[in-house]
Structures are given as structure tokens and as C-alpha cells.
PDB file of N, CA, C and O in Angstrom:
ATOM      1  N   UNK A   1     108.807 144.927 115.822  1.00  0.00           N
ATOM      2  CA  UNK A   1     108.236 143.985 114.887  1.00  0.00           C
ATOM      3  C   UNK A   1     108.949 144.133 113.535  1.00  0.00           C
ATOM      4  O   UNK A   1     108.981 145.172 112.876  1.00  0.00           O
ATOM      5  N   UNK A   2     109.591 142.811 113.162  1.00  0.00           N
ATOM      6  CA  UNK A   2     110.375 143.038 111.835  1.00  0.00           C
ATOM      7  C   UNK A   2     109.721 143.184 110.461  1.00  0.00           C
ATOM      8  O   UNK A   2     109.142 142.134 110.184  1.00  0.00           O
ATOM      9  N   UNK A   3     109.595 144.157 109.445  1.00  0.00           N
ATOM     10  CA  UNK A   3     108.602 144.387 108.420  1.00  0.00           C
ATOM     11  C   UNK A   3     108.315 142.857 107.497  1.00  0.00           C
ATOM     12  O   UNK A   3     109.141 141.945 107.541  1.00  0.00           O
ATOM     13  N   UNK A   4     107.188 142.772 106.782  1.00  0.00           N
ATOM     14  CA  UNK A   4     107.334 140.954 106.108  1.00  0.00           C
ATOM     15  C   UNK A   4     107.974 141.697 104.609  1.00  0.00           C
ATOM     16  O   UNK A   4     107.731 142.788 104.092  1.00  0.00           O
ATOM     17  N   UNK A   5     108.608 140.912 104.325  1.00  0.00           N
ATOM     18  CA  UNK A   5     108.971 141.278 103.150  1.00  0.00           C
ATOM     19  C   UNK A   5     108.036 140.636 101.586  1.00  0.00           C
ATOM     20  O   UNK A   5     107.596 139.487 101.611  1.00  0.00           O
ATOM     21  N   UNK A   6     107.955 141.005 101.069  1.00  0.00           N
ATOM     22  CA  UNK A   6     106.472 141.002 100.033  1.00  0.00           C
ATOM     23  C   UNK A   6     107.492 141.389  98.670  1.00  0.00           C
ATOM     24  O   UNK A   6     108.303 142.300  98.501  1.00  0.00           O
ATOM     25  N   UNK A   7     107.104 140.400  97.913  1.00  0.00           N
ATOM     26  CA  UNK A   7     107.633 140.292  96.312  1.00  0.00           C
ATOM     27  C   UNK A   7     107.471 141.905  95.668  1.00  0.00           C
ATOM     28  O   UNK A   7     106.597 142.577  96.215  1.00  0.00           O
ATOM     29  N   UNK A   8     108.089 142.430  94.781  1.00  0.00           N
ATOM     30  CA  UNK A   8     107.643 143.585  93.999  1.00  0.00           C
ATOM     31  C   UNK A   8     107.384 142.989  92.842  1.00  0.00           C
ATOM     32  O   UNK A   8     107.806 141.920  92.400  1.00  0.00           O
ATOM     33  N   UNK A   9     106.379 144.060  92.218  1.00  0.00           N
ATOM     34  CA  UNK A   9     105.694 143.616  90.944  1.00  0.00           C
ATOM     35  C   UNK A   9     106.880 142.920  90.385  1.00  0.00           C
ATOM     36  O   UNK A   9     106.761 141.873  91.022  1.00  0.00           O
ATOM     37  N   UNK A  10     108.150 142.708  89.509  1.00  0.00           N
ATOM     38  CA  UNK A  10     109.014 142.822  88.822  1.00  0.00           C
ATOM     39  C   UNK A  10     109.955 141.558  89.338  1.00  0.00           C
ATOM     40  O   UNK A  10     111.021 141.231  88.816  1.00  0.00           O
ATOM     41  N   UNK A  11     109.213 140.802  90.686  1.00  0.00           N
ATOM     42  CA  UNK A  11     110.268 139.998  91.137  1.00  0.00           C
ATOM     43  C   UNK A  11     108.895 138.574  90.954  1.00  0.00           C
ATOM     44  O   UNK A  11     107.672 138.591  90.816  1.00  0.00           O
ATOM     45  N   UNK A  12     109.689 137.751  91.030  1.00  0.00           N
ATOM     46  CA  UNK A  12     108.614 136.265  90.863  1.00  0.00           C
ATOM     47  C   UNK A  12     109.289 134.849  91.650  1.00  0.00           C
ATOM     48  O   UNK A  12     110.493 134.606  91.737  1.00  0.00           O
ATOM     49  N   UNK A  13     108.479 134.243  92.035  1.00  0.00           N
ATOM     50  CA  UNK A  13     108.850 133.521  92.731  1.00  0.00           C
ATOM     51  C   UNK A  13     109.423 131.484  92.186  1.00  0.00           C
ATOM     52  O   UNK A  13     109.495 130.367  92.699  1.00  0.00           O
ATOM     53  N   UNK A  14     109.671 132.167  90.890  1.00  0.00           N
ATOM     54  CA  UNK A  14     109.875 130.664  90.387  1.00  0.00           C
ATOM     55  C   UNK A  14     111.218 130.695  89.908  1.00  0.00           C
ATOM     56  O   UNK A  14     111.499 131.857  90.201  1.00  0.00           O
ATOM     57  N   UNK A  15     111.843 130.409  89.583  1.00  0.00           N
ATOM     58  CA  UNK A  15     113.346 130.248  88.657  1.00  0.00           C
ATOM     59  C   UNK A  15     113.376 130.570  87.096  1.00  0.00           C
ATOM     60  O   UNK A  15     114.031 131.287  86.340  1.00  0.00           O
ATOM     61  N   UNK A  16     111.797 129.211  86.970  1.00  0.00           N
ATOM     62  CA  UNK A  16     112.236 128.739  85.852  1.00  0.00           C
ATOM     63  C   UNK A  16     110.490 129.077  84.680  1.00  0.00           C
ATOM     64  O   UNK A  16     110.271 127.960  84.210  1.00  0.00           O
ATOM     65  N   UNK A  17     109.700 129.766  84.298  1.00  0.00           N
ATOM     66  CA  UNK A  17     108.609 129.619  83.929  1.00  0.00           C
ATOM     67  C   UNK A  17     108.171 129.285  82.926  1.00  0.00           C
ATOM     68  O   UNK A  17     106.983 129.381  82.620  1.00  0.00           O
ATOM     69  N   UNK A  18     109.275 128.720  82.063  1.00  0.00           N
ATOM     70  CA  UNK A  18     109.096 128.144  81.073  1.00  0.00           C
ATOM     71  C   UNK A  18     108.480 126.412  81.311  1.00  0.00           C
ATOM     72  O   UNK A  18     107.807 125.755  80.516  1.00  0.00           O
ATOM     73  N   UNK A  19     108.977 126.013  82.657  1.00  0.00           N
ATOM     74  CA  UNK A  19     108.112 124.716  83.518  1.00  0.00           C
ATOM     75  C   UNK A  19     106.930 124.595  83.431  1.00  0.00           C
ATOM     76  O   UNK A  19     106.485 123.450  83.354  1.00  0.00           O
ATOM     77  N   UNK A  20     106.076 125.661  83.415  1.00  0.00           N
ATOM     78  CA  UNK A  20     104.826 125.746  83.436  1.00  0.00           C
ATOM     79  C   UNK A  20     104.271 125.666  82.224  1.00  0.00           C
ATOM     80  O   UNK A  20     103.135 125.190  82.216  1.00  0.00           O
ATOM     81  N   UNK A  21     104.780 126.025  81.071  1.00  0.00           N
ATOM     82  CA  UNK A  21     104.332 125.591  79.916  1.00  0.00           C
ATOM     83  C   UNK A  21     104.065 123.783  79.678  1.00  0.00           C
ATOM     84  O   UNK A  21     104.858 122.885  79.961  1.00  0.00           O
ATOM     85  N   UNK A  22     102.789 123.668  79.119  1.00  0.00           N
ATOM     86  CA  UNK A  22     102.058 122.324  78.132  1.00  0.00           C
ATOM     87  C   UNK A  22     103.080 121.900  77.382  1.00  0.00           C
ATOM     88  O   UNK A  22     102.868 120.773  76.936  1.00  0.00           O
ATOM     89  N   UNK A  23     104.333 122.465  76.999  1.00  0.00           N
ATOM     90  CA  UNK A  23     104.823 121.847  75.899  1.00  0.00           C
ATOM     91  C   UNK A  23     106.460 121.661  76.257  1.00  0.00           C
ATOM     92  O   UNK A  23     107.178 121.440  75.282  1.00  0.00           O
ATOM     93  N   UNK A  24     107.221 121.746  77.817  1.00  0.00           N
ATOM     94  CA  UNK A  24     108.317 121.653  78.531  1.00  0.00           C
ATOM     95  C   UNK A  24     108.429 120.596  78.355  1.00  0.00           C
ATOM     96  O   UNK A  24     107.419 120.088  77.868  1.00  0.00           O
ATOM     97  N   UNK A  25     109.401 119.806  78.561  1.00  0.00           N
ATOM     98  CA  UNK A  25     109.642 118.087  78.573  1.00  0.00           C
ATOM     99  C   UNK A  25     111.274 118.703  79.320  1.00  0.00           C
ATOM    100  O   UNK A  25     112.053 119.511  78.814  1.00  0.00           O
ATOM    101  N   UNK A  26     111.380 118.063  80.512  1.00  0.00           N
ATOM    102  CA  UNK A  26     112.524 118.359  81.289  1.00  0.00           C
ATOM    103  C   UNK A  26     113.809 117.371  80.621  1.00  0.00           C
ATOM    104  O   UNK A  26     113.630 116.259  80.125  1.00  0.00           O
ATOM    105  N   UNK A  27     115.199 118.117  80.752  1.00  0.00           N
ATOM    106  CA  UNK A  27     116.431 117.083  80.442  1.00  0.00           C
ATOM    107  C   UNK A  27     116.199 115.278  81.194  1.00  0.00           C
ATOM    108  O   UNK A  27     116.231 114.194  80.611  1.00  0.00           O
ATOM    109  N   UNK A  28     116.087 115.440  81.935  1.00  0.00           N
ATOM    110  CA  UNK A  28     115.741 114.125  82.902  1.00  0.00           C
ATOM    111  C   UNK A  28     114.243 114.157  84.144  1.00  0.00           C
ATOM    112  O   UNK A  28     113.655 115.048  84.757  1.00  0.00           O
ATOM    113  N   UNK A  29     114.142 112.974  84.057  1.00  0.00           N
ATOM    114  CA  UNK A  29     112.600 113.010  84.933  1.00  0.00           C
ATOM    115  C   UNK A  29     113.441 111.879  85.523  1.00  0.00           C
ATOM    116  O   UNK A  29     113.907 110.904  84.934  1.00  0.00           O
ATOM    117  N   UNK A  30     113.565 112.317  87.202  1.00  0.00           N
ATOM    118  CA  UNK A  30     114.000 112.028  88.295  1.00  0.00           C
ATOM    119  C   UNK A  30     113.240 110.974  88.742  1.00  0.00           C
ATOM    120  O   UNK A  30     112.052 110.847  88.446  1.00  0.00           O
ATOM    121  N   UNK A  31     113.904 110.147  89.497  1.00  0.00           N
ATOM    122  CA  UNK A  31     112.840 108.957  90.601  1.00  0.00           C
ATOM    123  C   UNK A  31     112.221 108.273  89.521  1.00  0.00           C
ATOM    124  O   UNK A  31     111.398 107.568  90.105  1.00  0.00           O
ATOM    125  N   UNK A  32     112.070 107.970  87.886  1.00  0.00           N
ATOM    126  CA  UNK A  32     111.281 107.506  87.267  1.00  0.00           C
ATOM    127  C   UNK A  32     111.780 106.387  86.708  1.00  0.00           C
ATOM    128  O   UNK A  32     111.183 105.670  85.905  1.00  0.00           O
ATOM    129  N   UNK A  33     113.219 106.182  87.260  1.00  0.00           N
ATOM    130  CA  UNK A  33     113.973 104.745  86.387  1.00  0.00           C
ATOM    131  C   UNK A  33     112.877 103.715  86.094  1.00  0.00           C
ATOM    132  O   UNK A  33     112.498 103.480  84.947  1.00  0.00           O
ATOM    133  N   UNK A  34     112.461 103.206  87.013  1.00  0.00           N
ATOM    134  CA  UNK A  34     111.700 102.044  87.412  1.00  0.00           C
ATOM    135  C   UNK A  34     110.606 102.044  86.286  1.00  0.00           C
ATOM    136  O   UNK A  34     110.627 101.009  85.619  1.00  0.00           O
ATOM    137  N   UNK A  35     109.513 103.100  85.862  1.00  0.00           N
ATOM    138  CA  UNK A  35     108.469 103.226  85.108  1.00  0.00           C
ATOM    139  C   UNK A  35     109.383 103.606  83.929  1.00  0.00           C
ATOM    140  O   UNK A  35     109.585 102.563  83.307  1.00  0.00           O
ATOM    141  N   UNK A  36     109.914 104.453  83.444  1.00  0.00           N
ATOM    142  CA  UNK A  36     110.656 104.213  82.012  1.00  0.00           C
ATOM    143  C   UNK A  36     110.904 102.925  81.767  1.00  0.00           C
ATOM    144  O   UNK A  36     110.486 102.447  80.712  1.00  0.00           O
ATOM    145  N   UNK A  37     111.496 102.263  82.522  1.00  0.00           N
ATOM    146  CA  UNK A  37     111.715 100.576  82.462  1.00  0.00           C
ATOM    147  C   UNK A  37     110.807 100.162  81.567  1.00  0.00           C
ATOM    148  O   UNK A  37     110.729 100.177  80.338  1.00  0.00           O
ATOM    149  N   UNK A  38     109.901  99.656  82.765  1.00  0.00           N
ATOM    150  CA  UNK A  38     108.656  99.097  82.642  1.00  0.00           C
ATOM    151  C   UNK A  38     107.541  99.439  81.061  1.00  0.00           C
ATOM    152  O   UNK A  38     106.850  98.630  80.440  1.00  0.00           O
ATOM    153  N   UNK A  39     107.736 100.837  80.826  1.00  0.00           N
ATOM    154  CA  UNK A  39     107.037 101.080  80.151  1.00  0.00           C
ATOM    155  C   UNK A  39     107.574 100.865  78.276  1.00  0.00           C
ATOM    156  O   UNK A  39     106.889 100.830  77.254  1.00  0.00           O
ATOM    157  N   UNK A  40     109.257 100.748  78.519  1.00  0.00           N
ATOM    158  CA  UNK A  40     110.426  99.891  77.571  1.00  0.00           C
ATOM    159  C   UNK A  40     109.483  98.961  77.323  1.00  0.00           C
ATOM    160  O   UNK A  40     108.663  98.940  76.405  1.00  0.00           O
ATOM    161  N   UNK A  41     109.618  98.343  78.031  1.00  0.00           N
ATOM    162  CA  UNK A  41     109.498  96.669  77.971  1.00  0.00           C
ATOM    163  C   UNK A  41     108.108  96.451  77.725  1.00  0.00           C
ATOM    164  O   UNK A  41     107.833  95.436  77.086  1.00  0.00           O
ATOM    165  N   UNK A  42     107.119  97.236  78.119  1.00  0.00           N
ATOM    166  CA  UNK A  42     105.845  96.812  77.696  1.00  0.00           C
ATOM    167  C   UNK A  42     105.743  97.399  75.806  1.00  0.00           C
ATOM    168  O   UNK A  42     105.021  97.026  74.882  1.00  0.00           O
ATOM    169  N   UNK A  43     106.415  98.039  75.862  1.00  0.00           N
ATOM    170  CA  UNK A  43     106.501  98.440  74.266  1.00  0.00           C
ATOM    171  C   UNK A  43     107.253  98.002  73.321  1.00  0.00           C
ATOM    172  O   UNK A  43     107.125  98.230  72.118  1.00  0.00           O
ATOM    173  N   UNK A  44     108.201  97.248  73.941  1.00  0.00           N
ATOM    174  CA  UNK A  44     108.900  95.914  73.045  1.00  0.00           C
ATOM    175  C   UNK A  44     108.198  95.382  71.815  1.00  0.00           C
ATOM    176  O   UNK A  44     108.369  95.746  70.651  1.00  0.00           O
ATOM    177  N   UNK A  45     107.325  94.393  72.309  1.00  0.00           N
ATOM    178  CA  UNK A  45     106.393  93.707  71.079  1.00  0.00           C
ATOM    179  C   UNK A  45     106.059  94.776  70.025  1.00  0.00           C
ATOM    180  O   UNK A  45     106.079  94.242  68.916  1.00  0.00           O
ATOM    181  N   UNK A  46     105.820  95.817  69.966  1.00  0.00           N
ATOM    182  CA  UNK A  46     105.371  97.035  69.219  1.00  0.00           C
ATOM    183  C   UNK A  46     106.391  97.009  67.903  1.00  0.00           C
ATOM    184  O   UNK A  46     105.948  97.161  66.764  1.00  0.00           O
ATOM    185  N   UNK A  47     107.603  96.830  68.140  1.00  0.00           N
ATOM    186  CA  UNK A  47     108.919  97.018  67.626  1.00  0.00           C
ATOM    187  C   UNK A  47     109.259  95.910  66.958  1.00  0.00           C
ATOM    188  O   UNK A  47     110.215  95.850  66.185  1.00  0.00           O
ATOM    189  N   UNK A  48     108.491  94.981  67.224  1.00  0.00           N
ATOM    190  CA  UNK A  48     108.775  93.457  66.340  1.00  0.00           C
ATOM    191  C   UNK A  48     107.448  92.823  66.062  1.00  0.00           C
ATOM    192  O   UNK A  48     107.164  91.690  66.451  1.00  0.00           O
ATOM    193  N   UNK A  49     106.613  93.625  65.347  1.00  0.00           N
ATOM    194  CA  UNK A  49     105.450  94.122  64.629  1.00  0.00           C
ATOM    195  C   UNK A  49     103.922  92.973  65.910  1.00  0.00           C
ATOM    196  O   UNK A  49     102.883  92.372  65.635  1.00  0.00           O
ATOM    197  N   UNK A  50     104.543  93.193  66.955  1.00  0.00           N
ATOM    198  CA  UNK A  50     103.497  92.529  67.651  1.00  0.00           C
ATOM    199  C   UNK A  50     102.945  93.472  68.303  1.00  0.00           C
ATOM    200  O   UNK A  50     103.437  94.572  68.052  1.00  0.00           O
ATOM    201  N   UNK A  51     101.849  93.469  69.276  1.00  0.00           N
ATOM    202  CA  UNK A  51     101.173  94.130  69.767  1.00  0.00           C
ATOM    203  C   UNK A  51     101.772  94.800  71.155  1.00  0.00           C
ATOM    204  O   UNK A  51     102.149  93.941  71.952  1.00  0.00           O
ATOM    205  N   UNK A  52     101.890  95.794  71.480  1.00  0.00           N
ATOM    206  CA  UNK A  52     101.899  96.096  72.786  1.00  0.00           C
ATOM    207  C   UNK A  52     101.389  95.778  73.735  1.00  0.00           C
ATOM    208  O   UNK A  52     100.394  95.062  73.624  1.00  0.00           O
ATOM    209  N   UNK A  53     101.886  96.200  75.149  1.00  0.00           N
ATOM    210  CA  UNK A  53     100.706  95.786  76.266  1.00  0.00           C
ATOM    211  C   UNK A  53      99.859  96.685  76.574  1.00  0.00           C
ATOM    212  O   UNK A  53      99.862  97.627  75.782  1.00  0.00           O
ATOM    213  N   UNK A  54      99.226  96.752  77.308  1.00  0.00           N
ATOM    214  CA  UNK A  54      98.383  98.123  77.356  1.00  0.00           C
ATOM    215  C   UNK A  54      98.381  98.391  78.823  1.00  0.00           C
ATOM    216  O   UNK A  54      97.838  97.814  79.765  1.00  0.00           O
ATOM    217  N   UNK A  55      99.414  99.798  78.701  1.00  0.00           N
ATOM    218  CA  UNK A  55      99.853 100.886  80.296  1.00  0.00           C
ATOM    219  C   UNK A  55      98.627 101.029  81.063  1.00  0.00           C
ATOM    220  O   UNK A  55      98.529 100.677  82.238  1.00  0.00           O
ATOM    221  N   UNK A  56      97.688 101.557  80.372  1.00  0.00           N
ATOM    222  CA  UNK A  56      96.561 101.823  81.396  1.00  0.00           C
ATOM    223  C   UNK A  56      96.088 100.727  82.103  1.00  0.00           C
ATOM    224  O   UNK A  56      96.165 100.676  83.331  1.00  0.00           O
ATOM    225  N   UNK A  57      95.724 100.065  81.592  1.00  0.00           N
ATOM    226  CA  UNK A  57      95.155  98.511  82.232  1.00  0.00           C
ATOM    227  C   UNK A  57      96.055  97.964  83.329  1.00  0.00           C
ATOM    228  O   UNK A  57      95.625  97.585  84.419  1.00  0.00           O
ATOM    229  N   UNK A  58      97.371  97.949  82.958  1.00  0.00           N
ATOM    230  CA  UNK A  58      98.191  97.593  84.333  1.00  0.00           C
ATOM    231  C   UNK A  58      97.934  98.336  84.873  1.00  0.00           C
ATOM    232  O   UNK A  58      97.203  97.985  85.800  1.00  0.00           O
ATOM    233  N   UNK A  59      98.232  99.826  84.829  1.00  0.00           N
ATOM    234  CA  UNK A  59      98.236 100.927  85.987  1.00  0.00           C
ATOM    235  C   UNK A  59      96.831 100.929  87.027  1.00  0.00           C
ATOM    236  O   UNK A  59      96.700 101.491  88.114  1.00  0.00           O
ATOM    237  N   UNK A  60      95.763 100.011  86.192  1.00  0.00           N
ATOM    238  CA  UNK A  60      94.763  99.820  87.501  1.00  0.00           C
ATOM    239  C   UNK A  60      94.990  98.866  88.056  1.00  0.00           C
ATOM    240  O   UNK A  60      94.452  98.882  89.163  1.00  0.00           O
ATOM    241  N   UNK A  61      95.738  97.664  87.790  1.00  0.00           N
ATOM    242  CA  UNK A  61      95.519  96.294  88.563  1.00  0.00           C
ATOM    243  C   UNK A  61      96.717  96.539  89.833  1.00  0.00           C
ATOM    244  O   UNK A  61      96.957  95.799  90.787  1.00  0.00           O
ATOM    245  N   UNK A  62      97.454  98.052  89.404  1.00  0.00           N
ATOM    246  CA  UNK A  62      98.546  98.027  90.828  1.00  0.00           C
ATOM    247  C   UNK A  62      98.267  98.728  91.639  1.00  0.00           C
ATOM    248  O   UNK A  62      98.949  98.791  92.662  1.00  0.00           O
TER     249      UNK A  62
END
């Protein structure tokens, strides 16, 4: 029977644990073209002193 091998105190199983911090914001957020888009463009009007759209409200009607 081959022994299981089991972390030592001193070893961890993540890379990176600064990820886990509230206040990380990654170089790029993957798979998200589409909603960065979207969320551009709903914030347009904002920028040419009109009103925005409002994210939440779409995000229920989809």
C-alpha cells in the first residue's frame, strides 16, 4: 500500500494567497469580454451628463 502523501505544516496548497484577499483586482478577468462590453455601454450616458442604465435591473430580466 503506497503511503498518501499529506501537506506539511510549511507547505500550502495555493500559488497565489494574496487572491484571497477583499482588496485583489486580477491583471485581466478572463471569459468577461462580453459583460465589460455591455456594462461600457450601459455607462455611456453617465459620461455625457445623462443618466445611466441600471446593471441590476437588467441582470434580472436575463
Amino acid at each position: 500500500m503506497r503511503q498518501r502523501e499529506t501537506l506539511r505544516y510549511d507547505q500550502t496548497l495555493f500559488r497565489d494567497r494574496e487572491v484571497f484577499e477583499f482588496t485583489y483586482m486580477p491583471d485581466e478577468l478572463h471569459h468577461r469580454d462580453a459583460q465589460i462590453r455591455e456594462l461600457a455601454l450601459l455607462a455611456r450616458p453617465a459620461l455625457r451628463s445623462g443618466s445611466p442604465r441600471n446593471v441590476v435591473k437588467l441582470a434580472r430580466q436575463s
